[in-house]
C-alpha positions in Angstrom: 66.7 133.9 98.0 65.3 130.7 98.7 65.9 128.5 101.8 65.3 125.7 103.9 64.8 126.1 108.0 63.3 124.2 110.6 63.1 124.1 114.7 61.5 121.7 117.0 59.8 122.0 120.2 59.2 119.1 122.6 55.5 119.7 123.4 55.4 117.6 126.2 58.2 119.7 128.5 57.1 123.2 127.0 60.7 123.9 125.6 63.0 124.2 122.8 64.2 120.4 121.9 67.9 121.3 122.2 70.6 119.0 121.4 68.3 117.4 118.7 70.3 115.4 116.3 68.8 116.1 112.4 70.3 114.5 109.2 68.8 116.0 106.0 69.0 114.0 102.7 68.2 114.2 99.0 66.1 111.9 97.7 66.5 110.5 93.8 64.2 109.6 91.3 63.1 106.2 91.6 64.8 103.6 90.2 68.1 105.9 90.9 70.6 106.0 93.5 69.8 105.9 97.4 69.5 109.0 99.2 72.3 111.4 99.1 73.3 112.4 102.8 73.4 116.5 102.3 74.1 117.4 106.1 74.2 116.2 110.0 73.3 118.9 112.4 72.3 119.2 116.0 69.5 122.2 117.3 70.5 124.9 119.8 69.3 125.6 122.9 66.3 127.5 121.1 65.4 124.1 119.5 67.0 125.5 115.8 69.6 125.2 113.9 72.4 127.7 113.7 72.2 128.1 110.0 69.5 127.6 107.2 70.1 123.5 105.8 70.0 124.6 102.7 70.0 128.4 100.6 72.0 129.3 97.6 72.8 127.6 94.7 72.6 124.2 97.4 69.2 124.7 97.5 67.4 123.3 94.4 64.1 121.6 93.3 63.4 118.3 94.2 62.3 115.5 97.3 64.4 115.8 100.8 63.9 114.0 103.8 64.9 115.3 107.5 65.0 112.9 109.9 64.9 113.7 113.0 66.3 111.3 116.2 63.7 112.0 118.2 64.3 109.1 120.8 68.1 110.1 121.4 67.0 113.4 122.0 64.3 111.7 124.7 66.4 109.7 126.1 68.7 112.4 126.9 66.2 114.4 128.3 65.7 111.3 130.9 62.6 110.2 129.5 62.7 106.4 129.9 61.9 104.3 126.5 61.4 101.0 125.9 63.6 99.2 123.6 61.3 99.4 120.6 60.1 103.3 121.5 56.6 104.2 119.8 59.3 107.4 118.1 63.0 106.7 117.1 63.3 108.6 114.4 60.8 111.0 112.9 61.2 110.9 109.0 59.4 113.2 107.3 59.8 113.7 103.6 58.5 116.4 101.3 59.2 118.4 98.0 60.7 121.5 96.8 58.9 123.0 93.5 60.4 126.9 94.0 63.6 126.8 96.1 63.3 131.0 95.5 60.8 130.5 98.4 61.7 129.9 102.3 60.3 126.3 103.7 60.3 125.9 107.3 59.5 122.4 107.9 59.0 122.5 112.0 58.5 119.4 114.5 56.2 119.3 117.6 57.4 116.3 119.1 56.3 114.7 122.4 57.4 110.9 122.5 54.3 109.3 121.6 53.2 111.7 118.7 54.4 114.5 116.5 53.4 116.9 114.1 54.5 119.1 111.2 53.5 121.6 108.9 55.1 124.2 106.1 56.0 127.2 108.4 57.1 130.6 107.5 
């Protein structure tokens, strides 16, 4: 059964991002509605996410985009930002052909860069 996962580590403390706020939508066609919100969720202390974002029947061909609120989470952490931080949010959007797969979409984050790739 297909699913959807991701985790985030903050590359520039060597941990877990925990207490990262993550919003995951559904994006239309264009020319359709906006994006439908599908879920709000916040990592763990290992820097997931208690539960796959999607799986089952939720979980179904098409665009998403996570967005991840990268400079709450590094503000939290005591990082001091400016008022216009290089990261707020990290969007990152991306497409489901075969939701009987598993995509892992993780973040490396550090507050002046990022990076992401399909995971397993």
């Amino acid at each position: 059964m297909g699913r959807l996962t991701t985790h985030v580590l903050d590359t520039a403390r060597g941990l877990p991002a925990a207490g990262l706020a993550i919003e995951l939508y559904r994006l239309e066609k264009s020319g359709q509605a906006a994006p439908q919100r599908l879920l709000s969720t916040t990592t763990n202390n290992d820097g997931r996410c208690e539960a796959p974002l999607l799986e089952g029947d939720s979980f179904g061909r098409g665009r998403y985009r996570l967005i991840f609120k990268a400079g709450d989470y590094l503000r939290t952490c005591g990082m001091t930002l400016p008022e216009f931080p290089f990261l707020d949010d990290v969007v990152i959007d991306f497409g489901i052909d075969d939701p009987g797969q598993h995509f892992h979409v993780p973040l490396l984050l550090s507050a002046y860069g990022y990076s992401t790739y399909r995971g397993s």
